[in-house]
N, C-alpha and C positions, 0 to 999 in steps of 0.2 A: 611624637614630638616632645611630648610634656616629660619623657625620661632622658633623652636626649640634652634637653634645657636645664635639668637637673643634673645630669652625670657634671657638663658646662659651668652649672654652677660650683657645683661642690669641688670640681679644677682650678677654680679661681680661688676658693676658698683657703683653699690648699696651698697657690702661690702665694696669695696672702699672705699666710701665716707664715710660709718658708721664706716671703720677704721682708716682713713684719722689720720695720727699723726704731731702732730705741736709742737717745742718745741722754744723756744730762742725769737729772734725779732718776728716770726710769731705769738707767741702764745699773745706774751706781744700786741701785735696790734689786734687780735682778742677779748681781753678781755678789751682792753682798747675803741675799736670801737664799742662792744657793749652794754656796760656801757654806757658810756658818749652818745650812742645813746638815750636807754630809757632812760636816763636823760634830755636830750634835748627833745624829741619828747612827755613823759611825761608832763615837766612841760611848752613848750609850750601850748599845749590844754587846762593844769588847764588854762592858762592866761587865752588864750582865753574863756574856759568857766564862767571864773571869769568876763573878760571884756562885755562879749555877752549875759551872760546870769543874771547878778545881777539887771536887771529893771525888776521890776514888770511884770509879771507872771512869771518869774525866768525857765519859762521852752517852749521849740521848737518841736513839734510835728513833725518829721520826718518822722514814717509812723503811721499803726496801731499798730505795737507793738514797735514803738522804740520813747524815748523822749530823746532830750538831756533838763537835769531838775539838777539845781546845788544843792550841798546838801553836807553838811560839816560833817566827821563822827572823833570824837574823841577817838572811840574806837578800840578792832583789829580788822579784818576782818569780812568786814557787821556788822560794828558796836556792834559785842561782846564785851562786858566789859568798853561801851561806858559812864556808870554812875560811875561805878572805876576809870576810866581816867579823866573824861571832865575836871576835875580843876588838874590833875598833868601830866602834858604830859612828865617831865623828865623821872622818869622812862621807861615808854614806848619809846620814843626815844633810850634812854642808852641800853636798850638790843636790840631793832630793828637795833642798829648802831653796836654792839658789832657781828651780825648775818651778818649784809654787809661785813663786813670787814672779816668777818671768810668764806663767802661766795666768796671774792675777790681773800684770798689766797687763796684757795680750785683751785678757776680756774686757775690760776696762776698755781699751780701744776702739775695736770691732761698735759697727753699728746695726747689726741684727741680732733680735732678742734669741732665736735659738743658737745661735753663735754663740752668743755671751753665755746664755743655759750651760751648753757642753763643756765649754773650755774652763766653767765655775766649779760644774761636779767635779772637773780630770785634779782641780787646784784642791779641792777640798778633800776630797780622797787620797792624794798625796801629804795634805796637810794631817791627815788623822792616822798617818801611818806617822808621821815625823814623832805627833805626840806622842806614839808607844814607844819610838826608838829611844828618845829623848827619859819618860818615866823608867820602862823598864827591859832597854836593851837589846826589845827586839819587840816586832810586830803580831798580836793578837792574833791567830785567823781559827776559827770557828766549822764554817759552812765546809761539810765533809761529803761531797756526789760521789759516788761509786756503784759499777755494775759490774757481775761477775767475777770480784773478786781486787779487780782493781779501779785504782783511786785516782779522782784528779787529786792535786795539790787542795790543800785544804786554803780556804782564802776567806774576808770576810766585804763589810759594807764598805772601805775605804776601796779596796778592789773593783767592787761592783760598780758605784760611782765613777772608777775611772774607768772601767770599759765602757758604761752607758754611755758616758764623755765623749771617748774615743770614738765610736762606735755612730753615735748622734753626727760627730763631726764628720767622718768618711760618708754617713747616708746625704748632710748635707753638700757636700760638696760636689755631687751625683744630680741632686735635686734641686737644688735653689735654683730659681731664674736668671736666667740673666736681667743685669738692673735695668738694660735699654728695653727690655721686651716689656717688663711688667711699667715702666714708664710709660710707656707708647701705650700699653694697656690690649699688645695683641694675647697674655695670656687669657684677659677676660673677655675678647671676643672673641675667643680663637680661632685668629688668622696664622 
């Protein structure tokens, strides 16, 4: 009985959190902490891969399948449409920025805190990619996996942030309760 009343509990826990509602100062600090996170912790690393890795061999064998190897892409993700871009990054920038910002108020809206989380990283990992286009032309990417010889596309933290985003959002939308049940409170007595 007593693992029972605990699985129980820790179920509830759980819709809790996936229903966890934030509106006002809370929400405006969660989307403002995780923005301005992946913007900092993004375009830290480009530095550093910029500053660490631009001598000759341009790349750091960390293990067998991971390199950190610098590598500039000017096109959209893994370098699609990287020969349509390389000489006009405005475009690209202007709708990439026009998406942040439509991304921004999006979370801004929403009234659950892992809602507002995900859709903050997907805003701020686009915004840390804008600032490479913007300084210099094209997007930093770093993190090199490869096995047997071949390579994913090399990508870095502005990336990562947007998939965790992405990724956060599809699990939510599988998972969060519905808001009449956890009202009614049948997830916490599970009826």
């Amino acid at each position: 009985m007593r693992v029972t009343k605990q699985a129980g509990n820790q179920s509830g826990r759980v819709a809790q959190l996936l229903s966890q509602r934030c509106a006002g100062s809370t929400l405006l600090l969660v989307v403002a902490t995780a923005l301005l996170g992946a913007i900092i912790v993004d375009q830290a690393t480009k530095f550093a891969a910029l500053t660490f890795l631009s001598a000759p061999t341009y790349k750091i064998e960390v293990t067998p399948f991971f390199n950190l190897r610098l590598g500039f892409n000017t096109g959209v993700s893994f370098g699609v449409l990287g020969d349509i871009f390389s000489n006009q990054q405005w475009p690209l920038i202007a709708i990439t920025t026009a998406i942040a910002v439509a991304l921004t108020v999006w979370a801004l809206r929403v009234d659950r805190l892992l809602e507002a989380l995900a859709i903050s990283l997907i805003a701020g990992g686009a915004i840390g990619n804008i600032i490479d286009r913007i300084r210099q032309g094209a997007v930093t990417d770093f993190l090199d996996f490869h096995a047997m010889g071949w390579h994913w596309p090399a990508f870095n933290f502005a990336d990562v942030f947007i998939f965790i985003g992405a990724a956060l959002l599809i699990i939510l939308s599988f998972l969060t309760p519905d808001t009449n049940e956890v009202e009614r409170g049948e997830i916490e007595n599970g009826s």
